[in-house]
NUBA-658043 format. One record per residue (C-alpha): x, y, z; residue number from 1. Coordinates in steps of 0.05 Angstrom, whole numbers, plus 32768, in hexadecimal, padded with zeros to 4 digits. Example, Ala and Ser with C-alpha at 12.3 -4.5 7.8 and 13.67 -1.06 7.14 Angstrom:
xx=80F6	yy=7FA6	zz=809C	k=1;
xx=8111	yy=7FEB	zz=808F	k=2;
//
This chain:
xx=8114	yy=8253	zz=7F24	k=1;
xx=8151	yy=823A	zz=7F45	k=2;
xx=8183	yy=8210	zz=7F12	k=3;
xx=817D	yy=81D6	zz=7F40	k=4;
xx=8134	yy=81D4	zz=7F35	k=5;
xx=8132	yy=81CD	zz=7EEF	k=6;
xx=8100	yy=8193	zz=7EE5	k=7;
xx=80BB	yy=81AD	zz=7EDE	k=8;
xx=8071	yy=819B	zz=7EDC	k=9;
xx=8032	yy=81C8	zz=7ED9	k=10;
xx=7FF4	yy=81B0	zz=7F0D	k=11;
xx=7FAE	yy=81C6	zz=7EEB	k=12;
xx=7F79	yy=81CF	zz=7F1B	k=13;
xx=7F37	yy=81EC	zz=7F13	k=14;
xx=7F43	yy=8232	zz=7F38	k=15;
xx=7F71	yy=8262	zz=7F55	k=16;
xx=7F99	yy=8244	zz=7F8E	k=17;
xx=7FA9	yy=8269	zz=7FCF	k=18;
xx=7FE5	yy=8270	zz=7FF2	k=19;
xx=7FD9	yy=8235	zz=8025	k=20;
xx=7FBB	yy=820C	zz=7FEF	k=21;
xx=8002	yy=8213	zz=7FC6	k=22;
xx=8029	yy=8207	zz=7FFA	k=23;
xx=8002	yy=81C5	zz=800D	k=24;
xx=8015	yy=81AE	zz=7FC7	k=25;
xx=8059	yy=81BB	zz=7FD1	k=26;
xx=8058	yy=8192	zz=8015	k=27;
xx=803A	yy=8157	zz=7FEF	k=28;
xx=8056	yy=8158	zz=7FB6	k=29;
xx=80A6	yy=8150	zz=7FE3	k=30;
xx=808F	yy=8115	zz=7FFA	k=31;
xx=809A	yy=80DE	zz=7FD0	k=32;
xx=8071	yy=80A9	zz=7FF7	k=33;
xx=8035	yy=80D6	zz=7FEA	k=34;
xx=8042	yy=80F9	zz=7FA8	k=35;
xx=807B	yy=80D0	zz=7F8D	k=36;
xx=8093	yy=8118	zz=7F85	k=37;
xx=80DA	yy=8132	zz=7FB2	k=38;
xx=80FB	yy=8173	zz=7FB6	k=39;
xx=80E1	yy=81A7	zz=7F99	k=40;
xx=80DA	yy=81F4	zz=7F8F	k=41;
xx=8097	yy=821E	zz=7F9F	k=42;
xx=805E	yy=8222	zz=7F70	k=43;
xx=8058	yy=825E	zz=7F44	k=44;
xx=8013	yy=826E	zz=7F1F	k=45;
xx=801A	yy=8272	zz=7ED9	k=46;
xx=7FD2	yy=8278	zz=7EBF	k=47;
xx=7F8E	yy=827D	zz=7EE5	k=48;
xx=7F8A	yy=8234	zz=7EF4	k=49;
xx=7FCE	yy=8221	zz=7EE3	k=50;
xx=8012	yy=821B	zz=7F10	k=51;
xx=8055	yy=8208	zz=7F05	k=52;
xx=8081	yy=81D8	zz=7F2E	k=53;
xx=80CB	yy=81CA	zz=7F26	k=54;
xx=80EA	yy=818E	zz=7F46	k=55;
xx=813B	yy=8179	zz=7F53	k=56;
xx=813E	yy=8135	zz=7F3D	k=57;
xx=811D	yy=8128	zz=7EF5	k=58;
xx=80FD	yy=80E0	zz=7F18	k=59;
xx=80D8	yy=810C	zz=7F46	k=60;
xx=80B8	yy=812D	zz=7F06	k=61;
xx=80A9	yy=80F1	zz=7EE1	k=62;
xx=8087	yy=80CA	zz=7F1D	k=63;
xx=805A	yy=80FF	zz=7F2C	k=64;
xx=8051	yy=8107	zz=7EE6	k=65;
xx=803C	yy=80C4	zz=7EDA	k=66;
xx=8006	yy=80CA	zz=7F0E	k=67;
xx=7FE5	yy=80F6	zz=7EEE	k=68;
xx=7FAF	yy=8108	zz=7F29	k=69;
xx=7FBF	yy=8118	zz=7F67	k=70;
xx=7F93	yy=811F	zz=7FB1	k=71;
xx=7FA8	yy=8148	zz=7FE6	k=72;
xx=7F7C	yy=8157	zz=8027	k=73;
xx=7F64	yy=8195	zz=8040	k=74;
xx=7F48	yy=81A7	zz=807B	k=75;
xx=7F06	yy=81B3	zz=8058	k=76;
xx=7F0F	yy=8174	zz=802A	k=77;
xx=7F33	yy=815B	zz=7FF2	k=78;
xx=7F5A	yy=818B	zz=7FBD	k=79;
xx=7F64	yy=815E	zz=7F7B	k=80;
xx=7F99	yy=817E	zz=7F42	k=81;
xx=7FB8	yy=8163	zz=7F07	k=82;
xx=7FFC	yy=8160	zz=7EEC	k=83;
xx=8016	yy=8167	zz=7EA7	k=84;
xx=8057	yy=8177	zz=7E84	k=85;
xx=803C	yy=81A7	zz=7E58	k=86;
xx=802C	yy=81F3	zz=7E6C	k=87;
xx=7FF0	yy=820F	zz=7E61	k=88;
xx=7FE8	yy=8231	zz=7E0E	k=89;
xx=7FE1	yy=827A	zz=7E1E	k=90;
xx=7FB0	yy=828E	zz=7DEC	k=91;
xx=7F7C	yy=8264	zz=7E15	k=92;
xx=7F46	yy=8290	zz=7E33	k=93;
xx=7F40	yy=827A	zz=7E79	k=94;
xx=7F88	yy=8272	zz=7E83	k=95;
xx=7F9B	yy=82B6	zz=7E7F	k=96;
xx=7FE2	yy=82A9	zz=7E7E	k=97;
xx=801D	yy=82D9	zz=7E8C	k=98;
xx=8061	yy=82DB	zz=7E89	k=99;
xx=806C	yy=82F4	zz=7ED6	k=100;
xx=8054	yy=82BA	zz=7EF7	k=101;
xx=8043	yy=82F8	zz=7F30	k=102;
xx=8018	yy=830F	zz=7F08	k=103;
xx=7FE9	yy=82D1	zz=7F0C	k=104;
xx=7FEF	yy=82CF	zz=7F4F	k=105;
xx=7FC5	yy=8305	zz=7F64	k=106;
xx=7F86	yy=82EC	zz=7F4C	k=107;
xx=7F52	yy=82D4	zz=7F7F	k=108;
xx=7F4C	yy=8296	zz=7F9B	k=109;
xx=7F08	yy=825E	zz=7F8D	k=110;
xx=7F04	yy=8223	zz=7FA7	k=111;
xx=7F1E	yy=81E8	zz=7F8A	k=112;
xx=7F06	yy=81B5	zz=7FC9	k=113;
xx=7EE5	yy=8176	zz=7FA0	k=114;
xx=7EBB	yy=8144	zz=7FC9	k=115;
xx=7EDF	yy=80FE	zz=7FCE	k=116;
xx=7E9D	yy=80DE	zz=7FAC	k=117;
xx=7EB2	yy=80E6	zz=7F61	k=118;
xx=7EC9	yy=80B7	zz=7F34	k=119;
xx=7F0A	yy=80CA	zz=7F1D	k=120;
xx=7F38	yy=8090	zz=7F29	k=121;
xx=7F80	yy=80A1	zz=7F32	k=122;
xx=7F99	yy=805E	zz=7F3C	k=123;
xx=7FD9	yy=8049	zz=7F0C	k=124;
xx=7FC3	yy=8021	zz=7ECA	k=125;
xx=8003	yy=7FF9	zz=7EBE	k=126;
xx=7FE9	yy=7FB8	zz=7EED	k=127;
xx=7FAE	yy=7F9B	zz=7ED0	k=128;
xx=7F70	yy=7F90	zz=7EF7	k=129;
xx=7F69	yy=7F4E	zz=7EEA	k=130;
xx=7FB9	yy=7F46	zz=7F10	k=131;
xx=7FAB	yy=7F15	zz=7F4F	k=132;
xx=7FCF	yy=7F4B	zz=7F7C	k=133;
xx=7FE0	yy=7F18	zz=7FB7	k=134;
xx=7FEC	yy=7F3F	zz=7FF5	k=135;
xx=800D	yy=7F22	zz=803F	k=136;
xx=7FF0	yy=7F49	zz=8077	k=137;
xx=8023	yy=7F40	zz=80AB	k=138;
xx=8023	yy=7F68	zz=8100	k=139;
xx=8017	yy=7F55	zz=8141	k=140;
xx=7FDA	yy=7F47	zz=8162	k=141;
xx=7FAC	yy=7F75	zz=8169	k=142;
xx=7FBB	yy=7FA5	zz=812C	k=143;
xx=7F84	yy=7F9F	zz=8102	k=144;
xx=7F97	yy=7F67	zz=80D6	k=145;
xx=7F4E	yy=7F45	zz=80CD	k=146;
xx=7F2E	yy=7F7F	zz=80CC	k=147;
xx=7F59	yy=7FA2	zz=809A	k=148;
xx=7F3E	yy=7F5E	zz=8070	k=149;
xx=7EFB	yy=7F73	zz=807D	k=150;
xx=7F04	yy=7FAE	zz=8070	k=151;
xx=7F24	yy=7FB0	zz=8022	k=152;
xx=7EE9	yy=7F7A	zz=800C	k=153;
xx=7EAC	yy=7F9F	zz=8030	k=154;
xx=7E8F	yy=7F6A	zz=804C	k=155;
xx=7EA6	yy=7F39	zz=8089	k=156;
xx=7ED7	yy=7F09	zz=8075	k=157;
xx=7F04	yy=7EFF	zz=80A8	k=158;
xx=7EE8	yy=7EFF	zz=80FA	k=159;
xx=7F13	yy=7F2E	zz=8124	k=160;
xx=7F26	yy=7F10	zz=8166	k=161;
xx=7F27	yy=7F49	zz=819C	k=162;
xx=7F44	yy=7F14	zz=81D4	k=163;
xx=7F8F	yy=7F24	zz=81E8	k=164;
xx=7FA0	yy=7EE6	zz=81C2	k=165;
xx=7FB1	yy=7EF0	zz=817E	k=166;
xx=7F7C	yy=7EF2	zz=8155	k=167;
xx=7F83	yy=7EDC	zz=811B	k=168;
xx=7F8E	yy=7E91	zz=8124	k=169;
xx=7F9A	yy=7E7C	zz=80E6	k=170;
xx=7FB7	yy=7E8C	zz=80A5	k=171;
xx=7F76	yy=7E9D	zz=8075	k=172;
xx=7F73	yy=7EB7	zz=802F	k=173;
xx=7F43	yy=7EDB	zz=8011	k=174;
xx=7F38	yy=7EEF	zz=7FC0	k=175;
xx=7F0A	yy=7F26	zz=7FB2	k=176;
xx=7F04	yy=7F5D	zz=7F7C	k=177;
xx=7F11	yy=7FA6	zz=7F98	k=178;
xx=7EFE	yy=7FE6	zz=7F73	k=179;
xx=7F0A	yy=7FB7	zz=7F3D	k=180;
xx=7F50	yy=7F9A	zz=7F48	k=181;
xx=7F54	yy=7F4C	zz=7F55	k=182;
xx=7F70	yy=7F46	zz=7FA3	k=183;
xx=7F8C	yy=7F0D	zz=7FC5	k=184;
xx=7F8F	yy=7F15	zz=800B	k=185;
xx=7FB4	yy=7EEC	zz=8040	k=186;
xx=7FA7	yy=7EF7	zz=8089	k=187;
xx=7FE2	yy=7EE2	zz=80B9	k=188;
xx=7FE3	yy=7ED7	zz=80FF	k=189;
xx=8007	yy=7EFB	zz=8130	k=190;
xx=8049	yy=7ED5	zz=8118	k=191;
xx=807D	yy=7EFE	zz=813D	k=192;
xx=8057	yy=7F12	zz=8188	k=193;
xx=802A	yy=7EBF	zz=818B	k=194;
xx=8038	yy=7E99	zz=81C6	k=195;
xx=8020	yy=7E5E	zz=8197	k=196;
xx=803D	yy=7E1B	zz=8194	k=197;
xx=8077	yy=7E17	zz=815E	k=198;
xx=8059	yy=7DDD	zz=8138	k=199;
xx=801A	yy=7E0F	zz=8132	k=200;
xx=8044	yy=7E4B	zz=8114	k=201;
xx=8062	yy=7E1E	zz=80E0	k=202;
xx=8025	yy=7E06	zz=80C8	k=203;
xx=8009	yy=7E45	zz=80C1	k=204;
xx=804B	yy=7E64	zz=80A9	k=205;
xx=8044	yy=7E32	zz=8075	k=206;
xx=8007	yy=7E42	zz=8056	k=207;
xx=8017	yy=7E84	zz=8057	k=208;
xx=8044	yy=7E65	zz=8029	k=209;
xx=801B	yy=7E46	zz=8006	k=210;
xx=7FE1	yy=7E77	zz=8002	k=211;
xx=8014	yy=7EA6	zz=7FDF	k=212;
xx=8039	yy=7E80	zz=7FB1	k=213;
xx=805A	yy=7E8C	zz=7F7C	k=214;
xx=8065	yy=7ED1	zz=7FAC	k=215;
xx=8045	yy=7F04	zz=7FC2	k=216;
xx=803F	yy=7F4A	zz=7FA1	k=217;
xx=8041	yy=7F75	zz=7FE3	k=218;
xx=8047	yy=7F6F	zz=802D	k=219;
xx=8028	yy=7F98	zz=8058	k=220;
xx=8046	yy=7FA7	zz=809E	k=221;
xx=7FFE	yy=7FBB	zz=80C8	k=222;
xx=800F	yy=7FE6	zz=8105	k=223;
xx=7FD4	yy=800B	zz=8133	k=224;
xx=7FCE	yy=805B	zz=8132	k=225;
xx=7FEA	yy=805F	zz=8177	k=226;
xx=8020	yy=806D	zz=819A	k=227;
xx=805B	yy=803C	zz=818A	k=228;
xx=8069	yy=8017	zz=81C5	k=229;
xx=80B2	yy=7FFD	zz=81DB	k=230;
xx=8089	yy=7FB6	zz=81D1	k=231;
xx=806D	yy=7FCC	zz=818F	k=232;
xx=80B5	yy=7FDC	zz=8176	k=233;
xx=80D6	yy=7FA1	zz=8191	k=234;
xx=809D	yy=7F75	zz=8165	k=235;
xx=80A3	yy=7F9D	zz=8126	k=236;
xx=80EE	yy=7F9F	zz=8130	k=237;
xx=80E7	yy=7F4F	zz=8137	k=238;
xx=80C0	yy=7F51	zz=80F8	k=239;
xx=80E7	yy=7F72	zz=80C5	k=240;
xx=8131	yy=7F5B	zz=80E3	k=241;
xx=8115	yy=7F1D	zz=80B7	k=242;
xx=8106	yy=7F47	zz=8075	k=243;
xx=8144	yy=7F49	zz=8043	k=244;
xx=8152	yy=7F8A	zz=8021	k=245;
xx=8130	yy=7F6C	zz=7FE2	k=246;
xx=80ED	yy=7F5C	zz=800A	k=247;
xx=80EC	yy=7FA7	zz=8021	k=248;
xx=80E6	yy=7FBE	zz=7FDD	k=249;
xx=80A2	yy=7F97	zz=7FE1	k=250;
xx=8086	yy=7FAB	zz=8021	k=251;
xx=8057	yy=7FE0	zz=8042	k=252;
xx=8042	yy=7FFC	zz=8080	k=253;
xx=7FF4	yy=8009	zz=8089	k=254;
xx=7FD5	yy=802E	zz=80CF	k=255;
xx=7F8E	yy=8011	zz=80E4	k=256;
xx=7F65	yy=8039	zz=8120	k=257;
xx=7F73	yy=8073	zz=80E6	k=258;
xx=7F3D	yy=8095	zz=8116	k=259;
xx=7F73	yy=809F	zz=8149	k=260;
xx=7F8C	yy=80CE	zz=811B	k=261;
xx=7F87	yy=811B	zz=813C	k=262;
xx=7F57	yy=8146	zz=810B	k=263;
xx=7F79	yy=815C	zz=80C4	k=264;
xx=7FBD	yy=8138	zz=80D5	k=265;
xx=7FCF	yy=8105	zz=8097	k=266;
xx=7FF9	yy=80C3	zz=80A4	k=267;
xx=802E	yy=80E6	zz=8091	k=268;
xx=8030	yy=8110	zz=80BF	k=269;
xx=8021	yy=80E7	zz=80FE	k=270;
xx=805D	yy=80B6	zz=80DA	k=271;
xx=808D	yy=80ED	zz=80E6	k=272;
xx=8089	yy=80FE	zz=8123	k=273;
xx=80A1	yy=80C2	zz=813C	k=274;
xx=80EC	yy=80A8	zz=812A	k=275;
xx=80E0	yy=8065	zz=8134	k=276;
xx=8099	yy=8067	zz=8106	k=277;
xx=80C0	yy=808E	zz=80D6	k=278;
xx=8100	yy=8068	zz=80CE	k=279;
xx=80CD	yy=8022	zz=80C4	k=280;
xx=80AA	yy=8048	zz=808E	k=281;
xx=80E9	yy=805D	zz=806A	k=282;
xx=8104	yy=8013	zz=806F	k=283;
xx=80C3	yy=7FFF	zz=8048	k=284;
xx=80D3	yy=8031	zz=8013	k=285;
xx=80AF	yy=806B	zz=802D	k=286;
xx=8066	yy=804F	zz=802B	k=287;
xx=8037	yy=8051	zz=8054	k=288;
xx=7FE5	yy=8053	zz=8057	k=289;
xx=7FB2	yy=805A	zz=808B	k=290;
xx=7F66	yy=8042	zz=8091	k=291;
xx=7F3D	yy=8035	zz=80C2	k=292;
xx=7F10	yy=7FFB	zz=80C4	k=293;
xx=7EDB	yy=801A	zz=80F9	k=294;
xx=7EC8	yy=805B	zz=80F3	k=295;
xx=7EE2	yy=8070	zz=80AB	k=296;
xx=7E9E	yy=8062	zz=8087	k=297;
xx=7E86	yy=80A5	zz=806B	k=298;
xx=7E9D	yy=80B1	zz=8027	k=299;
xx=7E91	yy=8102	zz=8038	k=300;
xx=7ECA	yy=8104	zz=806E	k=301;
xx=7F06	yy=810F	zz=8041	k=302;
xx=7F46	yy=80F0	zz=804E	k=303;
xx=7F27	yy=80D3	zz=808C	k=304;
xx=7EFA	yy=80A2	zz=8066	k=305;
xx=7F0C	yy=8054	zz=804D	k=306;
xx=7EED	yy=805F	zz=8002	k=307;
xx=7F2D	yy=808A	zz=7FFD	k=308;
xx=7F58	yy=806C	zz=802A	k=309;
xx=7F56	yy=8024	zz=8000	k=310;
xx=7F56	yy=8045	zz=7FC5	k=311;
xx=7F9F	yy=8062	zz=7FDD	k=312;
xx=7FB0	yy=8020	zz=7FF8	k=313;
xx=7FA6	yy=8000	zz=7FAE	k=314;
xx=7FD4	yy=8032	zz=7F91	k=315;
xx=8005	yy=8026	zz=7FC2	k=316;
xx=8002	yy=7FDD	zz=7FAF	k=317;
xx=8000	yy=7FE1	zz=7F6D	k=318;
xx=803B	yy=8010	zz=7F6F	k=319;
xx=806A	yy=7FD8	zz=7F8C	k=320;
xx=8058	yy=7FAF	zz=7F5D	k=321;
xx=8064	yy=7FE1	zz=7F1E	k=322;
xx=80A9	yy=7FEA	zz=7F46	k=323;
xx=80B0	yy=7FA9	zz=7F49	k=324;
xx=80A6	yy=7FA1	zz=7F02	k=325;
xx=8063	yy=7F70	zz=7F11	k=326;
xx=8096	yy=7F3D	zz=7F29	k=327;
xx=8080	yy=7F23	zz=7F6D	k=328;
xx=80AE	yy=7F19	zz=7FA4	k=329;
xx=80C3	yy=7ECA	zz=7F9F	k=330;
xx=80F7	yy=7EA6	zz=7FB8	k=331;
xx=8109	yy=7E5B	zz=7FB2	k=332;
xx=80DC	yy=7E3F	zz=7FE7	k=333;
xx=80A2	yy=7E65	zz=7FBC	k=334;
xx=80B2	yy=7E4D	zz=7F82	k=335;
xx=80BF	yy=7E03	zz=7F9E	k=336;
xx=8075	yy=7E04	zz=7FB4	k=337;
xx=805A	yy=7E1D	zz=7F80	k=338;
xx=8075	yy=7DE7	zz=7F56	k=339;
xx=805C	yy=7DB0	zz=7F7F	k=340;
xx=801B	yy=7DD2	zz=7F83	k=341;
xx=8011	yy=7DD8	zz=7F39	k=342;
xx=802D	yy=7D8B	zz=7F35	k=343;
xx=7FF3	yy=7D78	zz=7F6A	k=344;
xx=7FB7	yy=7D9D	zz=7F44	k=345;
xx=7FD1	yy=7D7D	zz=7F05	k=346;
xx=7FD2	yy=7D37	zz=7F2C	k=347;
xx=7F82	yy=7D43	zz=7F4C	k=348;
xx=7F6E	yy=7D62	zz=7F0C	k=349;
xx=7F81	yy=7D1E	zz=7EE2	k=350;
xx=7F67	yy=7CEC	zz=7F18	k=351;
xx=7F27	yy=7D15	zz=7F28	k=352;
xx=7F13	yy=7D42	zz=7EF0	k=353;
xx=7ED2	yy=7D53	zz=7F06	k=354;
xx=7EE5	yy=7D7F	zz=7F41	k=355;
xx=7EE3	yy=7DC5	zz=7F30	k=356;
xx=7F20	yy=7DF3	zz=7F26	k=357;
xx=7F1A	yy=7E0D	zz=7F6B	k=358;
xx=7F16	yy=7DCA	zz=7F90	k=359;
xx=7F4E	yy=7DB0	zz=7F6D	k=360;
xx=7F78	yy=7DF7	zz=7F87	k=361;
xx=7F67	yy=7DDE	zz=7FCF	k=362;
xx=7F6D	yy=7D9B	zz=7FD8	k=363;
xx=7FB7	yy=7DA3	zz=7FB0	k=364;
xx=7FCE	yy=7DD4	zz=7FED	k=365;
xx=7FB9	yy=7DA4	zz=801A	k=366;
xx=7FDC	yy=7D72	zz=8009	k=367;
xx=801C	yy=7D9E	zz=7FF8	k=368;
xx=8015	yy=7DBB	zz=803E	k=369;
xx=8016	yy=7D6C	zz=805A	k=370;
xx=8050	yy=7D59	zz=8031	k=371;
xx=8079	yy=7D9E	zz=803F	k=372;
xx=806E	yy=7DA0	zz=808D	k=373;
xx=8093	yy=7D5A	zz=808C	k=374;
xx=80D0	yy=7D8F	zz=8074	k=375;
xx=80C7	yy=7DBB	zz=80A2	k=376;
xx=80C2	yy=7D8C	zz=80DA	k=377;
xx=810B	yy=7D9A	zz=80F1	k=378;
xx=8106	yy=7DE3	zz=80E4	k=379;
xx=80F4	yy=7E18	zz=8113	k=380;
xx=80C9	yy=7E4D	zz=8108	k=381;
xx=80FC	yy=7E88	zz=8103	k=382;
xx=8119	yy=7E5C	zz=80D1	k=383;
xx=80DA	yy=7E57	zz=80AB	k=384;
xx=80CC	yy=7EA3	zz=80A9	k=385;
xx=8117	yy=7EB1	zz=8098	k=386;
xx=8110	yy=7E84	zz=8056	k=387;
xx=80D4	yy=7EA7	zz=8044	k=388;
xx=80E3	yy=7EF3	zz=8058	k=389;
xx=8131	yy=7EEE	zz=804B	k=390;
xx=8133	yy=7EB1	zz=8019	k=391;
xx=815F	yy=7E8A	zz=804B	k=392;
xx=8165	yy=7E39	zz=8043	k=393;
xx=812B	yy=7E14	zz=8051	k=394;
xx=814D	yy=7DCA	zz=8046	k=395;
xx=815D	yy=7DA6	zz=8086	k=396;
//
């Protein structure tokens, strides 16, 4: 192998791979919002069932490494491998392992396609399940938002509003448990494309706010599977002209109407070929998911199914907030409320101490959104978002 590629790892999988097979590994595992992988030479067999990688950059290595599994999609399904630093011990029978890695190659290929129905879990272990992962959905009307609520819990919990208004009216959160990691949903409205009054978009600007205090883990940016539209640009351009360079390190991008996907082409893929797309995904560090909260029901379909799909989405959440070091993103307006919301529950707690723990949590943000929209009466509503999404002033 070239010197430049002197950082290696050995994928295991349970056959021989073909030619096409290897080289869809290689595609994956260069792109680091998939893999967490980058450059990288080819793959060379060095046993049976065993293949060496080499990668420039030793942080490509080590964050594939720490994966562990990896997924990539077929056109006949879903090819799972493993990674490991340590090559295969050549007195094993079934590796049969050679020198010449062309001398492995030659063997013939067996299938490795594995259904998407197993069990294997290869989400990241370092954020504990029990973590409140508190997630802003933010994008403009019509994108999926509700649904993409609806979606992630299984059941209804938000009601999708298919009128050209926006649809989500208000500001909701939602707490659920999904494929066993504690989520904390909140649902915006269409804050950047609304034709709403501006005392309306503070108040629900506000409990957004409040609904995510101390801060939330991740934003995610929700966009259609479509074609981006001079309007759709100029909303999303709108939109993240308000996040700072620190809140970017935080954020997302997730397609819904994933069925408008053409046959066998990834996100990736449909991401790239379109500058704009592209550049918005690279500004959010790269990431970027896809579900779809119609059609996507059949756990048999692959990549094109939501069992997978969330199950991606939850490691691209939990990623930020390993990268994050399971900080949140917070700035002094957060961390204002959330004082004054712990002071309230304290206050309700000593006067009325038979309400339950939940009760007490909801009458103290009503009362801290009353008292905080006196603040804000001055303010305007870019102002609002700016403090939030930028960490401007809030103090008129």
């Amino acid at each position: 192998m070239a010197d430049n590629y002197q950082y290696r790892l050995f994928i295991k999988s349970n056959s021989i791979l073909s030619d096409e097979k290897k080289k869809k590994i290689e595609t994956y595992l260069k792109i680091q919002r998939k893999s967490r992988g980058g450059e990288c030479g080819p793959l060379t067999a060095v046993a049976d069932d065993t293949y060496c990688v080499a990668f420039k950059d030793q942080k490509a290595q080590q964050e594939v490494l720490e994966r562990r599994e990896h997924t990539v999609e077929l056109s006949d399904g879903l090819l799972v491998f493993i990674v490991t630093d340590s090559p295969p011990t050549p007195s094993s029978p079934s590796n049969s392992f050679s020198a010449d890695p062309a001398q492995n190659s030659a063997s013939e290929e067996r299938s490795i396609v594995q259904p998407n129905n197993d069990n294997n879990e290869s989400n990241s272990t370092a954020v504990p399940n029990d973590l409140e992962r508190r997630i802003v959905i933010l994008g403009k009307t019509g994108s999926g938002k509700s649904s993409l609520a609806n979606t992630l819990f299984g059941k209804d919990v938000c009601k999708p509003n298919h009128t050209p208004e926006s649809g989500t009216q208000h500001c909701q959160a939602e707490k659920g448990t999904v494929n066993g990691k504690s989520i904390k949903l909140i649902d915006t409205p269409g804050f950047f494309d609304t034709v709403r009054s501006d005392k309306e978009m503070k108040d629900e600007i506000l409990k957004c706010f409040i609904e995510s205090a101390p801060g939330p883990h991740v934003f995610i940016i929700v966009l259609r599977v479509d074609k981006y539209t001079q309007q759709e640009k100029e909303i999303i351009n709108k939109m993240t002209e308000y996040f700072s360079e620190d809140a970017l390190k935080f954020t997302t991008v997730l397609f819904t109407y994933g069925d408008q996907l053409p046959k066998g082409t990834t996100i990736e893929e449909f991401v790239s070929k379109s500058k704009d797309l592209d550049e918005l995904v690279k500004t959010c560090g790269g990431r970027c998911n896809v579900i779809d909260n119609r059609y996507w029901k059949t756990p048999q379909d692959g990549y094109r199914n939501n069992e997978f799909q969330v199950k991606e989405l939850l490691n691209t959440v939990d990623r930020i907030i390993e990268e994050n070091s399971g900080q949140p993103y917070t700035k002094d307006i957060l961390q204002d409320l959330n004082t004054d919301i712990e002071k309230e529950q304290e206050r309700i707690k000593a006067e009325t101490p038979n309400l339950s723990q939940n009760e007490i949590e909801e009458k103290a943000k009503t009362v801290v959104q009353v008292n905080w929209a006196q603040k804000f009466l001055k303010a305007t509503t870019e102002v609002l978002l700016k403090s939030f999404l930028s960490g401007g002033s809030y103090y008129y």
